[in-house]
N, C-alpha and C positions, 0 to 999 in steps of 0.2 A: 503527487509527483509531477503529475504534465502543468501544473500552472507552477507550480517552483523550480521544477527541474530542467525545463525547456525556455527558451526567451522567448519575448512576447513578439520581437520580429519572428520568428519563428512557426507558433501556435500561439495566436493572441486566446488571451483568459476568456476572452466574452463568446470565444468558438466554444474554449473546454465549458464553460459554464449553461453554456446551450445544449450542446451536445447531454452534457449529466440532466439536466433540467426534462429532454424527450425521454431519457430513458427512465425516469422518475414518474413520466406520464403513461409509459407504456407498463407502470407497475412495478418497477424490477427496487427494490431496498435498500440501500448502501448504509451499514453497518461499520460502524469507522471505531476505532481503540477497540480490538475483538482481538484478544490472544487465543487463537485456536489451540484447543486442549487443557486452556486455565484458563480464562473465562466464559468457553461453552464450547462444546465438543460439533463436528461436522454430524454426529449422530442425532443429538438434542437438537439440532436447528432442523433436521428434517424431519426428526419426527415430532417433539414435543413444542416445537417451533412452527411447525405445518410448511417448511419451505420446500418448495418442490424441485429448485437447485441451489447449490453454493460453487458461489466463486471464492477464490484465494487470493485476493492481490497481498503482496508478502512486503511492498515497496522496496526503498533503499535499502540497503547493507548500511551498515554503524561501521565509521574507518575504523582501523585499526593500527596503533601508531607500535611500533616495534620496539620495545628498552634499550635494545644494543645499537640503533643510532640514533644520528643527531635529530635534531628536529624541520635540518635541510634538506633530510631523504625523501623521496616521494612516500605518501601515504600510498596502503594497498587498499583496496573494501571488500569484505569478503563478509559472508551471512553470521548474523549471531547464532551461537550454538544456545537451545534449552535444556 
Protein backbone atom coordinates (compact mmCIF):
# COMPACT_ATOMS: atom_id res chain seq x y z
CA UNK A 1 0.00 0.00 0.00
CA UNK A 2 2.89 2.94 0.78
CA UNK A 3 4.62 2.22 -2.61
CA UNK A 4 1.18 2.09 -4.71
CA UNK A 5 -0.90 4.10 -2.58
CA UNK A 6 1.19 7.07 -1.85
CA UNK A 7 3.13 9.09 -4.80
CA UNK A 8 6.60 8.87 -5.25
CA UNK A 9 7.06 12.81 -4.56
CA UNK A 10 5.60 12.00 -1.68
CA UNK A 11 7.44 8.69 -0.13
CA UNK A 12 9.91 7.69 -2.86
CA UNK A 13 9.93 3.60 -3.17
CA UNK A 14 13.58 3.43 -2.53
CA UNK A 15 12.84 4.91 1.27
CA UNK A 16 9.77 2.25 1.60
CA UNK A 17 12.09 -0.48 0.08
CA UNK A 18 14.84 0.46 2.66
CA UNK A 19 13.01 0.82 5.36
CA UNK A 20 11.12 -3.04 4.80
CA UNK A 21 14.87 -4.23 3.76
CA UNK A 22 16.10 -2.99 8.08
CA UNK A 23 13.34 -4.62 9.37
CA UNK A 24 13.98 -7.91 7.40
CA UNK A 25 17.47 -7.59 8.99
CA UNK A 26 16.39 -6.89 12.38
CA UNK A 27 14.45 -10.44 11.94
CA UNK A 28 10.88 -9.51 11.77
CA UNK A 29 8.69 -11.95 8.54
CA UNK A 30 6.43 -10.44 6.17
CA UNK A 31 3.92 -12.98 5.21
CA UNK A 32 1.95 -11.43 2.29
CA UNK A 33 -1.67 -13.43 0.67
CA UNK A 34 -2.43 -14.78 4.45
CA UNK A 35 -6.23 -14.74 4.94
CA UNK A 36 -6.35 -14.87 8.64
CA UNK A 37 -8.82 -17.54 9.87
CA UNK A 38 -8.68 -19.55 6.01
CA UNK A 39 -5.41 -19.77 5.44
CA UNK A 40 -3.91 -20.04 9.00
CA UNK A 41 -5.30 -18.90 12.19
CA UNK A 42 -3.33 -16.07 14.72
CA UNK A 43 -3.26 -19.20 17.00
CA UNK A 44 -1.23 -21.68 14.50
CA UNK A 45 1.28 -18.90 13.73
CA UNK A 46 2.16 -18.61 17.54
CA UNK A 47 2.13 -21.55 18.44
CA UNK A 48 2.68 -24.18 15.69
CA UNK A 49 4.48 -21.51 13.72
CA UNK A 50 6.78 -20.46 16.81
CA UNK A 51 6.00 -16.57 16.23
CA UNK A 52 6.39 -14.65 19.06
CA UNK A 53 4.11 -11.64 17.60
CA UNK A 54 1.63 -11.15 14.82
CA UNK A 55 0.85 -8.07 13.13
CA UNK A 56 -2.50 -7.59 10.99
CA UNK A 57 -1.93 -5.35 8.16
CA UNK A 58 -5.65 -5.67 6.63
CA UNK A 59 -4.60 -3.19 3.60
CA UNK A 60 -7.23 -1.52 1.28
CA UNK A 61 -11.02 -1.88 1.30
CA UNK A 62 -12.28 -3.34 -2.23
CA UNK A 63 -14.74 -0.27 -3.51
CA UNK A 64 -17.85 -0.76 -3.58
CA UNK A 65 -19.90 0.35 -6.58
CA UNK A 66 -23.78 0.81 -5.41
CA UNK A 67 -26.70 -0.85 -8.25
CA UNK A 68 -29.13 2.03 -7.77
CA UNK A 69 -26.65 4.64 -9.43
CA UNK A 70 -25.00 5.61 -12.22
CA UNK A 71 -21.64 4.91 -12.63
CA UNK A 72 -21.03 8.98 -12.18
CA UNK A 73 -21.51 8.65 -8.44
CA UNK A 74 -18.62 8.72 -6.18
CA UNK A 75 -17.52 5.18 -5.20
CA UNK A 76 -17.50 4.53 -1.28
CA UNK A 77 -14.61 1.88 0.22
CA UNK A 78 -15.73 0.28 3.05
CA UNK A 79 -13.93 -3.39 4.37
CA UNK A 80 -15.07 -6.81 2.79
CA UNK A 81 -17.23 -8.73 5.07
CA UNK A 82 -16.12 -12.94 5.41
Amino acid sequence: MLIYGIPEFRLPKAIVRQEIDNLRQLGICFETNVVIGKTITIDELLGEEGYHAVFVATGAGLPSFSASRANTSPVSIRPTSS
